[in-house]
N, CA, C and O atoms as a Tripos MOL2 file, in Angstrom:
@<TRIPOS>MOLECULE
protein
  264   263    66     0     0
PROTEIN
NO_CHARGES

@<TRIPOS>ATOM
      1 N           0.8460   -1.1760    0.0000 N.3       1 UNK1
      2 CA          0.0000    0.0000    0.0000 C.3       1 UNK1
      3 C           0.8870    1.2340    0.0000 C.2       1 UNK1
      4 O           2.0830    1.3580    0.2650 O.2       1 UNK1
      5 N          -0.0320    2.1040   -0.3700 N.am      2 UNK2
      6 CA          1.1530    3.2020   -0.4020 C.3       2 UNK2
      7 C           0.6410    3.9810    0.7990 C.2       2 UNK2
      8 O          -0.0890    3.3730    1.5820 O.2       2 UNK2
      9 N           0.9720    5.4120    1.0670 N.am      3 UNK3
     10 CA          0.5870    6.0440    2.2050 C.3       3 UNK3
     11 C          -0.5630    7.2660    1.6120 C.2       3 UNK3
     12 O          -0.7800    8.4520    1.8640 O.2       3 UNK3
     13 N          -1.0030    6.4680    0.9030 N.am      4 UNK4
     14 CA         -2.7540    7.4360    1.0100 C.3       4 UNK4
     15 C          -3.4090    7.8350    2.2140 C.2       4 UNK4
     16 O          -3.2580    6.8550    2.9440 O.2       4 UNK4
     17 N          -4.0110    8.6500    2.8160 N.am      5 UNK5
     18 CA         -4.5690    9.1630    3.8620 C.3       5 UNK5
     19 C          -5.8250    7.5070    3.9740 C.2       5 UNK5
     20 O          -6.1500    6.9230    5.0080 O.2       5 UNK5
     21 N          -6.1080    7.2850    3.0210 N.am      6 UNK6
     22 CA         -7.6230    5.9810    3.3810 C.3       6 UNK6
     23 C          -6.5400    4.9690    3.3550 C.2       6 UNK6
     24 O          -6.9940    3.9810    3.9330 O.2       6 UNK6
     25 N          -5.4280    4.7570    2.9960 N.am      7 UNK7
     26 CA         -5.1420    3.3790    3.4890 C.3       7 UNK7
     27 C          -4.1050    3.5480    5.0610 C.2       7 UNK7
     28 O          -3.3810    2.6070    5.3860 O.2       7 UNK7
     29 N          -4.1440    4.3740    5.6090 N.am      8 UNK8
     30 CA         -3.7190    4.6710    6.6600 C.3       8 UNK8
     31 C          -4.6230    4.2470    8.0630 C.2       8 UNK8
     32 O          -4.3800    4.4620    9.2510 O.2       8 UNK8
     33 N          -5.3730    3.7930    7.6260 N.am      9 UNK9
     34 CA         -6.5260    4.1950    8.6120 C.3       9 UNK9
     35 C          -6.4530    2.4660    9.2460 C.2       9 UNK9
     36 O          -6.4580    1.4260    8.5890 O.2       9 UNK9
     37 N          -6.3850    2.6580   10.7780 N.am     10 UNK10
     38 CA         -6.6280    1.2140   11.4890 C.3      10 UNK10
     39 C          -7.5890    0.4670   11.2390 C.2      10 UNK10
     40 O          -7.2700   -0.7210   11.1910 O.2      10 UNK10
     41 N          -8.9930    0.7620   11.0000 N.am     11 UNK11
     42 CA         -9.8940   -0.1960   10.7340 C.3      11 UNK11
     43 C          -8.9440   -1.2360    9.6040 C.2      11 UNK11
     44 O          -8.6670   -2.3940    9.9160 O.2      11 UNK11
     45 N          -8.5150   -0.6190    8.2760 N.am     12 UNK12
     46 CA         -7.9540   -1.5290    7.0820 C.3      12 UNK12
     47 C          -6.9110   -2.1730    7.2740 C.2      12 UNK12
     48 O          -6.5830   -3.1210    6.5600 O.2      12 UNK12
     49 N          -6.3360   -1.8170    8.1210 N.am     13 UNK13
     50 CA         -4.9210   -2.4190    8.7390 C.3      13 UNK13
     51 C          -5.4780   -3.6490    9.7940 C.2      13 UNK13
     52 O          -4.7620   -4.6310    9.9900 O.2      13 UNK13
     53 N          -6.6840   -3.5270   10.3930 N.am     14 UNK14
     54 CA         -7.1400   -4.4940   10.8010 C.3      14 UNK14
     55 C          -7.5700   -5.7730   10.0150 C.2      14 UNK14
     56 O          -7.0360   -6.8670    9.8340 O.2      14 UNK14
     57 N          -9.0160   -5.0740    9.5290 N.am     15 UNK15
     58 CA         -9.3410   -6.1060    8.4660 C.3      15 UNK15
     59 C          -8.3720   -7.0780    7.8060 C.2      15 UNK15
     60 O          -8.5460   -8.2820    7.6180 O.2      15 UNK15
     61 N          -6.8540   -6.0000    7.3510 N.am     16 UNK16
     62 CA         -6.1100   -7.4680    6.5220 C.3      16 UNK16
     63 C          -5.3430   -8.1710    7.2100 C.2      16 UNK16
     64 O          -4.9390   -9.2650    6.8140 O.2      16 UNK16
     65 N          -5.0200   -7.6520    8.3500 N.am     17 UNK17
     66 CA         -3.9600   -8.7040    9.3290 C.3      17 UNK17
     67 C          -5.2710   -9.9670    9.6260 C.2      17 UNK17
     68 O          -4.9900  -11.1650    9.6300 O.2      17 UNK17
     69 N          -6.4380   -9.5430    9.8180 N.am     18 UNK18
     70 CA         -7.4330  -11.0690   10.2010 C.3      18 UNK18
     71 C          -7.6490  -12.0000    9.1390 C.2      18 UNK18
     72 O          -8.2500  -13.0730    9.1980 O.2      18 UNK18
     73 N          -7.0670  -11.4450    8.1270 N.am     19 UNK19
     74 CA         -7.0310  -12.4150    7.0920 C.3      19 UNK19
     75 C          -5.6600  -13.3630    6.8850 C.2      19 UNK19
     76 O          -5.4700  -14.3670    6.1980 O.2      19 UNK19
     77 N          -4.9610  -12.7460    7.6080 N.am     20 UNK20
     78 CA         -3.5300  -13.6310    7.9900 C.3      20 UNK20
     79 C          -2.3060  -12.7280    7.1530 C.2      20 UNK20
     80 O          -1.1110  -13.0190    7.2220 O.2      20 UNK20
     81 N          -2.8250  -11.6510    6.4040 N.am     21 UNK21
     82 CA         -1.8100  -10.8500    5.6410 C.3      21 UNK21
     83 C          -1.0070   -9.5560    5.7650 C.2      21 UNK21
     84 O          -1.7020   -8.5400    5.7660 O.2      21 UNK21
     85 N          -0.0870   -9.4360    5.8380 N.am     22 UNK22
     86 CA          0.5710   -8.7040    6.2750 C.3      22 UNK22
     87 C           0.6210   -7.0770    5.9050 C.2      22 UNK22
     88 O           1.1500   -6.9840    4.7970 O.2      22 UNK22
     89 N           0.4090   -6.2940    6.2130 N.am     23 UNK23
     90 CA          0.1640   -4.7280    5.4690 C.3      23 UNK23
     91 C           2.1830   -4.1300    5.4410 C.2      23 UNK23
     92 O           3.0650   -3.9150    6.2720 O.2      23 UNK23
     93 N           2.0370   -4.0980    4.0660 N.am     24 UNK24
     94 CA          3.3420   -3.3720    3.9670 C.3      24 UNK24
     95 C           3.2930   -2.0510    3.4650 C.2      24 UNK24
     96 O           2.5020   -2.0940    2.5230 O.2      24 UNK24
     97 N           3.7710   -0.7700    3.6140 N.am     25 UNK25
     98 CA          3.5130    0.5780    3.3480 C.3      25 UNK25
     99 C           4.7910    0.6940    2.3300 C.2      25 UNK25
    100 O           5.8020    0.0900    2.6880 O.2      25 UNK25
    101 N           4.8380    1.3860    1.1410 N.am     26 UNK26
    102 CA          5.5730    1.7370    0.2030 C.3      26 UNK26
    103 C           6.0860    2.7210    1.2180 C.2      26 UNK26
    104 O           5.6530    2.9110    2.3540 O.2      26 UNK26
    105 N           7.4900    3.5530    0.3550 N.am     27 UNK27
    106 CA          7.4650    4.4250    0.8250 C.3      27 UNK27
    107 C           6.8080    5.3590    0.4100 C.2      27 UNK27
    108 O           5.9700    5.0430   -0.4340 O.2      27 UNK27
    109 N           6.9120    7.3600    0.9270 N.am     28 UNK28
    110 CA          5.7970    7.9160    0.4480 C.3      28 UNK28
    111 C           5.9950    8.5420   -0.5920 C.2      28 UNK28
    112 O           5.1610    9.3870   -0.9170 O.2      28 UNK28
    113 N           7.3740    8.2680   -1.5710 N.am     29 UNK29
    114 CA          7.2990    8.4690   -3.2270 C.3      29 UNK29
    115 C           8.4720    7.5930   -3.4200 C.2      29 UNK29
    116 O           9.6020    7.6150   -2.9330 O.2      29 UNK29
    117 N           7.8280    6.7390   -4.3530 N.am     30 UNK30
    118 CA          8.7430    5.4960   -4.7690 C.3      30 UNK30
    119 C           8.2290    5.3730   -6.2230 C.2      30 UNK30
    120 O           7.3310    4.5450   -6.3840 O.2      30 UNK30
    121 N           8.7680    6.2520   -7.6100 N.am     31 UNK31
    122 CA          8.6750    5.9220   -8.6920 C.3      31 UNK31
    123 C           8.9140    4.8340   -9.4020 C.2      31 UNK31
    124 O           8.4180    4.4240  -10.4520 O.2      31 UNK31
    125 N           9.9400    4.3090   -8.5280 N.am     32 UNK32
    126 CA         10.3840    2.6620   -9.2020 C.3      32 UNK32
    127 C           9.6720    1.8090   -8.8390 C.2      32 UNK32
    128 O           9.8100    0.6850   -9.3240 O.2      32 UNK32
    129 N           8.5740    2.0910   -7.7650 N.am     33 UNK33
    130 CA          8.1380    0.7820   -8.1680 C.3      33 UNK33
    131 C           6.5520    1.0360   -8.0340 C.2      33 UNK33
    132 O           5.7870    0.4860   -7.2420 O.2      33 UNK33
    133 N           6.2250    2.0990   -9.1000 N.am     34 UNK34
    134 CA          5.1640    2.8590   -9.4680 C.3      34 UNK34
    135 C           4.9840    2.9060  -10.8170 C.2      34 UNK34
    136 O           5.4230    3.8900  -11.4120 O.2      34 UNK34
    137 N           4.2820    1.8180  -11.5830 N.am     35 UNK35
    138 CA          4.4930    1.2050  -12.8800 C.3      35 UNK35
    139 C           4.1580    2.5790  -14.3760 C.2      35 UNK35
    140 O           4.5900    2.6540  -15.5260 O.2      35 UNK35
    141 N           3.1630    3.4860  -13.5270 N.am     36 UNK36
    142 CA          2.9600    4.3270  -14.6200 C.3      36 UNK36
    143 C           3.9420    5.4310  -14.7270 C.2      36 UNK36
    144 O           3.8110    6.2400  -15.6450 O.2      36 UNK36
    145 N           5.0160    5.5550  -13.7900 N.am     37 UNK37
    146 CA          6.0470    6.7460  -13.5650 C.3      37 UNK37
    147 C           7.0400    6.1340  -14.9420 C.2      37 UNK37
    148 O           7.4850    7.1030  -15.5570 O.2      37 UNK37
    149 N           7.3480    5.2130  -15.3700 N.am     38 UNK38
    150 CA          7.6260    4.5520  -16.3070 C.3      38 UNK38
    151 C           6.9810    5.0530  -17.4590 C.2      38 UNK38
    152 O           7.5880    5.6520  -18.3460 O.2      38 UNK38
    153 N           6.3050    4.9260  -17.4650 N.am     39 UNK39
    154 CA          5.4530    5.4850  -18.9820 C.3      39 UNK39
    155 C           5.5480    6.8040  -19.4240 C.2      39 UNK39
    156 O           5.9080    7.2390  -20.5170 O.2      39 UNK39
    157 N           5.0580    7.5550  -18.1090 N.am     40 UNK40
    158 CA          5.2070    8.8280  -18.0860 C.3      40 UNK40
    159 C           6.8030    9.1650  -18.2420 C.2      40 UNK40
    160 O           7.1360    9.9570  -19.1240 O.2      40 UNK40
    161 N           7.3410    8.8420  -17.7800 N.am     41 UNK41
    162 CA          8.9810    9.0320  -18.1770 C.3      41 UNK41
    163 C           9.1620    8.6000  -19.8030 C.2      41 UNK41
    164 O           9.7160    9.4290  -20.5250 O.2      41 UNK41
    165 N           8.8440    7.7030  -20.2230 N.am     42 UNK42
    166 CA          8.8010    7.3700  -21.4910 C.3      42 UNK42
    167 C           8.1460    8.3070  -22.6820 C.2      42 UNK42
    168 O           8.5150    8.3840  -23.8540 O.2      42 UNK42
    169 N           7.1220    8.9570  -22.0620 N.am     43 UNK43
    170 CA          6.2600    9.6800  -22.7330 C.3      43 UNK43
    171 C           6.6440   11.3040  -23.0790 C.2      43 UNK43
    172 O           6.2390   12.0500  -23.9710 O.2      43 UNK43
    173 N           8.0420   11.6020  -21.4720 N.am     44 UNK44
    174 CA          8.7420   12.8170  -21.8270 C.3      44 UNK44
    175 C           8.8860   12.5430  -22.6980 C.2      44 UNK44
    176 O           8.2680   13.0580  -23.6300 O.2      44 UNK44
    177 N           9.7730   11.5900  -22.8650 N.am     45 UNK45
    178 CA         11.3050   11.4820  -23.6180 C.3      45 UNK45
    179 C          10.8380   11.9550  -25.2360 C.2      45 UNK45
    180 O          11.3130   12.8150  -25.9760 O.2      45 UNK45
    181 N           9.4650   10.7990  -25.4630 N.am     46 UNK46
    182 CA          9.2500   10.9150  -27.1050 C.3      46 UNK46
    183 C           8.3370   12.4080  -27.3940 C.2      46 UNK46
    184 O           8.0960   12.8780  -28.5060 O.2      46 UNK46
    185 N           7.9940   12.8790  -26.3000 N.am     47 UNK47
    186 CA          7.6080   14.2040  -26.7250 C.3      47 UNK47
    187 C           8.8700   15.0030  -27.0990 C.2      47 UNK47
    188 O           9.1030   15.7430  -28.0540 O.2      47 UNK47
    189 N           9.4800   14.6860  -26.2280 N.am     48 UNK48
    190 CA         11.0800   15.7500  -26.0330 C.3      48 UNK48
    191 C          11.8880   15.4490  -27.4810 C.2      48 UNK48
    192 O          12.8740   16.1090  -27.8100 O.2      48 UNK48
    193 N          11.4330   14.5580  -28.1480 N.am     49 UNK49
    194 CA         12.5490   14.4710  -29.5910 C.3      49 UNK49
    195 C          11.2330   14.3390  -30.6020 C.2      49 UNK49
    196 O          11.6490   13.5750  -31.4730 O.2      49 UNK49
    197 N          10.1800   14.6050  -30.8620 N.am     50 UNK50
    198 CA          8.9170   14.4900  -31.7390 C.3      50 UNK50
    199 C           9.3510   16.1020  -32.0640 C.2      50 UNK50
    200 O           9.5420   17.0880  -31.3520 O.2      50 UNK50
    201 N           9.4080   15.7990  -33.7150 N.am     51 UNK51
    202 CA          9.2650   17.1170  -34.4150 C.3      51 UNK51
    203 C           8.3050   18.1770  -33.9880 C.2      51 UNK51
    204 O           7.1080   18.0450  -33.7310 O.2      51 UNK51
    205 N           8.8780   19.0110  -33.9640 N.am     52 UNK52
    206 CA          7.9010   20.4610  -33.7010 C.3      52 UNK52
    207 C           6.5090   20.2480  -34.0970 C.2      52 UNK52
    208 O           6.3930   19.4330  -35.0120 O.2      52 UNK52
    209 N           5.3860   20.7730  -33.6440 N.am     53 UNK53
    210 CA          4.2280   20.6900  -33.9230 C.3      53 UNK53
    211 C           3.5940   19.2610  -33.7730 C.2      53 UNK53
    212 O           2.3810   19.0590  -33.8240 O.2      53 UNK53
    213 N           4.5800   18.2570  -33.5760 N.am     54 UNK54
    214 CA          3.4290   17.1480  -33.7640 C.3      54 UNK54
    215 C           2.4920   17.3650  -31.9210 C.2      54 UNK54
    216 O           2.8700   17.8080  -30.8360 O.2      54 UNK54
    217 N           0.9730   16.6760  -32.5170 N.am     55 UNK55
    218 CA          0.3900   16.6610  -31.0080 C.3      55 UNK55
    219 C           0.8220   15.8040  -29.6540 C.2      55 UNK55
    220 O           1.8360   15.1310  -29.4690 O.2      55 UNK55
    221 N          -0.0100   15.9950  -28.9980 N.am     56 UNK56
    222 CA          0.7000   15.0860  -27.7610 C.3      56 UNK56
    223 C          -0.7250   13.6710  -27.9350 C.2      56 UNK56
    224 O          -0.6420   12.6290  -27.2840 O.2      56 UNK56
    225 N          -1.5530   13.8710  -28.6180 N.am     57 UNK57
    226 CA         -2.1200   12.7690  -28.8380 C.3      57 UNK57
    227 C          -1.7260   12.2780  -29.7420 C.2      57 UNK57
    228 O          -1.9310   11.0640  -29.7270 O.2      57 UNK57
    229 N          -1.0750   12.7390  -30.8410 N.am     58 UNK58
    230 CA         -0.1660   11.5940  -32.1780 C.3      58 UNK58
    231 C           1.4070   10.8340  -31.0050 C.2      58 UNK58
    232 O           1.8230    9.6850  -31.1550 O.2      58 UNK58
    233 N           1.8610   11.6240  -30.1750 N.am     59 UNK59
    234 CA          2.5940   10.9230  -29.5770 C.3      59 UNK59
    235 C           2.4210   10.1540  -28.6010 C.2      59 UNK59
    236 O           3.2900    9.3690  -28.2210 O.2      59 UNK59
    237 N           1.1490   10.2870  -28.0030 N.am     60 UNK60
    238 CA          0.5280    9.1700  -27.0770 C.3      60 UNK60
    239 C           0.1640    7.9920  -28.0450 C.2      60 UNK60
    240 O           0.6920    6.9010  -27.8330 O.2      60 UNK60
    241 N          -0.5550    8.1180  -28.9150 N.am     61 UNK61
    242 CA         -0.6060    6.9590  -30.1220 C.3      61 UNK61
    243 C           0.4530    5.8580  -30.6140 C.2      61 UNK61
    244 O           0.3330    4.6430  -30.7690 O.2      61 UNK61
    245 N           1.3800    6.6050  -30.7730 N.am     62 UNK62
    246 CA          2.6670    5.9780  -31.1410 C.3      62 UNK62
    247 C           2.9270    5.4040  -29.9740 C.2      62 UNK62
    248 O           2.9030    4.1830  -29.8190 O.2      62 UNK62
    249 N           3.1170    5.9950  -29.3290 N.am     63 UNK63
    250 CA          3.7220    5.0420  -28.0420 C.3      63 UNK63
    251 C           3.2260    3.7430  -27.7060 C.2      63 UNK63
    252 O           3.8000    2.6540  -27.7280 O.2      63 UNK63
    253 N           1.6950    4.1470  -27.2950 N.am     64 UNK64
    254 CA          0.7650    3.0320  -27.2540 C.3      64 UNK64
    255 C           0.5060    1.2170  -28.1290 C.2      64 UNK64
    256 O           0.2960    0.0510  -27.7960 O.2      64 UNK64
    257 N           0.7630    2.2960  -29.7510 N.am     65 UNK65
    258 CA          1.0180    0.9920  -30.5710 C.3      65 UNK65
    259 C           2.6500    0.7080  -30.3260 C.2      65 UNK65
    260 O           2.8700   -0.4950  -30.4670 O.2      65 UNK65
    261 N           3.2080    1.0600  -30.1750 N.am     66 UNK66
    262 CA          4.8790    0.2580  -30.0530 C.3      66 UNK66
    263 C           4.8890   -0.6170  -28.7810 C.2      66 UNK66
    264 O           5.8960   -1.2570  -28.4790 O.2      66 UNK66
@<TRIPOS>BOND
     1     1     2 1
     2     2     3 1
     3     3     4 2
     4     3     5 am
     5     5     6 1
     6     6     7 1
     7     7     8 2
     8     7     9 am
     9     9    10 1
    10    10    11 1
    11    11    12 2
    12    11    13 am
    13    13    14 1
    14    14    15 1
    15    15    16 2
    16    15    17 am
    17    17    18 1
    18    18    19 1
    19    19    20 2
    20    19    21 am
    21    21    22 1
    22    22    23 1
    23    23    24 2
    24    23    25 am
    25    25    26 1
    26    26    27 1
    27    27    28 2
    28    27    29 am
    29    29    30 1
    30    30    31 1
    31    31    32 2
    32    31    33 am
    33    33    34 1
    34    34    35 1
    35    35    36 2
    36    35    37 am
    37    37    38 1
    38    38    39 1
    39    39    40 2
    40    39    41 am
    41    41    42 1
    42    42    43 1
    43    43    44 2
    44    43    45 am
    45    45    46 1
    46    46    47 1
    47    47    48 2
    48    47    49 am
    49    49    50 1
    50    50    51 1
    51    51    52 2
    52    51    53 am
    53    53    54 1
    54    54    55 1
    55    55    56 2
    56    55    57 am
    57    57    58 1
    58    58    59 1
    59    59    60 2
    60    59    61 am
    61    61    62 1
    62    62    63 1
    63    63    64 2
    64    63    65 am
    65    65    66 1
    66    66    67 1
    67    67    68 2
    68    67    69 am
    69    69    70 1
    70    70    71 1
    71    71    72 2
    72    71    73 am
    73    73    74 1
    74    74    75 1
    75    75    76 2
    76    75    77 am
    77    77    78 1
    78    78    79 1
    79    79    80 2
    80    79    81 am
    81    81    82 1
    82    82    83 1
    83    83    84 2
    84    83    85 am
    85    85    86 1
    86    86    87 1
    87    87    88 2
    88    87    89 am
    89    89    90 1
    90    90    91 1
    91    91    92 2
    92    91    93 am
    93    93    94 1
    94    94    95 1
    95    95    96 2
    96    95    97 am
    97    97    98 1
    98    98    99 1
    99    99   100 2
   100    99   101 am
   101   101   102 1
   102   102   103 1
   103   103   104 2
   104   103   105 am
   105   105   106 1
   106   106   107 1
   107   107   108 2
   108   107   109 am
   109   109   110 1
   110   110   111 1
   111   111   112 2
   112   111   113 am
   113   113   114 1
   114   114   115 1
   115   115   116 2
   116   115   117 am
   117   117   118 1
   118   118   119 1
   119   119   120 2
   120   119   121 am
   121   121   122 1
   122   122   123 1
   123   123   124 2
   124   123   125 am
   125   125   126 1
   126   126   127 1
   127   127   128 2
   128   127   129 am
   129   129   130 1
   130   130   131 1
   131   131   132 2
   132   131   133 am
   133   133   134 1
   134   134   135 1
   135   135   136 2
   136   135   137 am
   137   137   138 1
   138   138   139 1
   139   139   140 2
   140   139   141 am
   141   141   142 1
   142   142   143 1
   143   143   144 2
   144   143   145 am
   145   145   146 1
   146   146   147 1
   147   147   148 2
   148   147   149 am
   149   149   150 1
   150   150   151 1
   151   151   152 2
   152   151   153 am
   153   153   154 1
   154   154   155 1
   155   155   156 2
   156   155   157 am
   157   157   158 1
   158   158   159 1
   159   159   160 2
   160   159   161 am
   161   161   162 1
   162   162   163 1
   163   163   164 2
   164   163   165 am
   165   165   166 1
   166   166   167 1
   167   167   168 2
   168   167   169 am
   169   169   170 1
   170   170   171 1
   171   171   172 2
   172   171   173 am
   173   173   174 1
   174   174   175 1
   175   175   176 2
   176   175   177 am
   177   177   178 1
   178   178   179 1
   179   179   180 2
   180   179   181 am
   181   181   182 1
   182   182   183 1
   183   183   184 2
   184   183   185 am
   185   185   186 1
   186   186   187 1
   187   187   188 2
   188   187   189 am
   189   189   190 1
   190   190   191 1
   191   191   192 2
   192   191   193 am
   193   193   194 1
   194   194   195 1
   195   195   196 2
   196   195   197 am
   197   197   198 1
   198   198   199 1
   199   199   200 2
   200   199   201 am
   201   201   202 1
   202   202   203 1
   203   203   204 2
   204   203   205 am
   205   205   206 1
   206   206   207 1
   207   207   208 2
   208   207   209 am
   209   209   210 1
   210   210   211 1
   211   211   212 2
   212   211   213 am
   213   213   214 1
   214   214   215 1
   215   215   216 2
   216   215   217 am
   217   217   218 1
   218   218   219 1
   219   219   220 2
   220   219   221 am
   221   221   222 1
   222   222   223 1
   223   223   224 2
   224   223   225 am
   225   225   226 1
   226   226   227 1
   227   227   228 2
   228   227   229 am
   229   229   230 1
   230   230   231 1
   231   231   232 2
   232   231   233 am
   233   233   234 1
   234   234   235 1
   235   235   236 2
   236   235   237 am
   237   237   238 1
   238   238   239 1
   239   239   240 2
   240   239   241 am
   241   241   242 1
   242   242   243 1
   243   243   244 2
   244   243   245 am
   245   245   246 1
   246   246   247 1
   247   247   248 2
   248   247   249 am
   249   249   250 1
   250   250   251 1
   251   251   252 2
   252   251   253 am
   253   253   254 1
   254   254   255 1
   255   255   256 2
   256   255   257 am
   257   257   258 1
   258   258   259 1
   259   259   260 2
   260   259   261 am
   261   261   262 1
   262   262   263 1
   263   263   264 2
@<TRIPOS>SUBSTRUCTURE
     1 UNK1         2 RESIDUE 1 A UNK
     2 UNK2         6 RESIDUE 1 A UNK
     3 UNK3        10 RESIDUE 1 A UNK
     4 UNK4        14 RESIDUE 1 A UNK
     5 UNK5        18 RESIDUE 1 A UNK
     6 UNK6        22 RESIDUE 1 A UNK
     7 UNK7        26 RESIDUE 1 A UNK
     8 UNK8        30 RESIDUE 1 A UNK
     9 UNK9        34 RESIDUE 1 A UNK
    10 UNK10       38 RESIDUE 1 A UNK
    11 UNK11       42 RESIDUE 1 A UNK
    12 UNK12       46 RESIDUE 1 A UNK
    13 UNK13       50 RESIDUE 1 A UNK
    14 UNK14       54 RESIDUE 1 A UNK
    15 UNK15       58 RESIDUE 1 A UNK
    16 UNK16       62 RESIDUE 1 A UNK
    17 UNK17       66 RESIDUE 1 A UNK
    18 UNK18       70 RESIDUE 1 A UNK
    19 UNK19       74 RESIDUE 1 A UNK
    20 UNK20       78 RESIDUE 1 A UNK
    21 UNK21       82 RESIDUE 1 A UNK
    22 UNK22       86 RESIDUE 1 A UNK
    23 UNK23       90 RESIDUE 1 A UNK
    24 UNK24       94 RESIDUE 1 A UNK
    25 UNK25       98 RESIDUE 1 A UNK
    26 UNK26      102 RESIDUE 1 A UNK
    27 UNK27      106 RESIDUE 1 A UNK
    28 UNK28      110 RESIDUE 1 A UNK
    29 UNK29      114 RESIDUE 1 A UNK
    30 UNK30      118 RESIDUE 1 A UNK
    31 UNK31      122 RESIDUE 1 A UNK
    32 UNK32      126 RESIDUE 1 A UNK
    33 UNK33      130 RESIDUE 1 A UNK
    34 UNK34      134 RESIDUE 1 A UNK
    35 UNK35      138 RESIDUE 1 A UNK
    36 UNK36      142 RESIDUE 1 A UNK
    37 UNK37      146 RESIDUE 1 A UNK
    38 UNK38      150 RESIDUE 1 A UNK
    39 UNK39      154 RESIDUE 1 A UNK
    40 UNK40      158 RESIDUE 1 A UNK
    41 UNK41      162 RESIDUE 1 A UNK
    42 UNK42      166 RESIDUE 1 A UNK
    43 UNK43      170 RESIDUE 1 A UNK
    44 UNK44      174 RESIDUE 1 A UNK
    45 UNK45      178 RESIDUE 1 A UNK
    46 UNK46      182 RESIDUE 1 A UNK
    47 UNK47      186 RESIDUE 1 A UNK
    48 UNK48      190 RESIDUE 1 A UNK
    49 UNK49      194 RESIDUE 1 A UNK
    50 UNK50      198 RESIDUE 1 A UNK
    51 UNK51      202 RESIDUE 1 A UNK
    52 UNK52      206 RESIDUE 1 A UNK
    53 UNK53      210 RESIDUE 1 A UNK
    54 UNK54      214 RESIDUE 1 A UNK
    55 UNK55      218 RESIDUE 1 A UNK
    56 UNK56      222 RESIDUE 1 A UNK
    57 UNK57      226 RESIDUE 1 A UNK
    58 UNK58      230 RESIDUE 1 A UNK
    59 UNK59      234 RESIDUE 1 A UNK
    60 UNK60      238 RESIDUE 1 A UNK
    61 UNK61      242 RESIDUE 1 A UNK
    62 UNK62      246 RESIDUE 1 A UNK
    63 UNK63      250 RESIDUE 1 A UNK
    64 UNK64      254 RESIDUE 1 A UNK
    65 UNK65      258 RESIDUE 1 A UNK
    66 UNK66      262 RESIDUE 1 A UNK
């Protein structure tokens, strides 16, 4: 879990330990192992070298199909 204000909360920390599972807290910014910080990093990059004028939805496209 990460440290959202609702997953902070004891009731939920209860509930999953009675299920026998353990609550582990991310830390409170961990891009690596935050699967869309990836994309979005990816998504600079090909904006950052896409010829002048192209949109940011022709470069979301591309990305998407590759």
């Amino acid at each position: 879990m990460d440290n959202a204000p609702i997953q902070r909360k004891n009731k939920i920390k209860q509930l999953v330990e009675t299920t026998e599972h353990e609550v582990i807290l991310k830390p409170s910014y961990s891009p690596d192992l935050n699967d869309i910080e990836h994309d979005f990093s990816a998504l600079k990059r090909a904006r950052m070298y896409a010829p002048v004028g192209t949109s940011l939805d022709k470069i979301i496209s591309d990305y998407c199909i590759s």
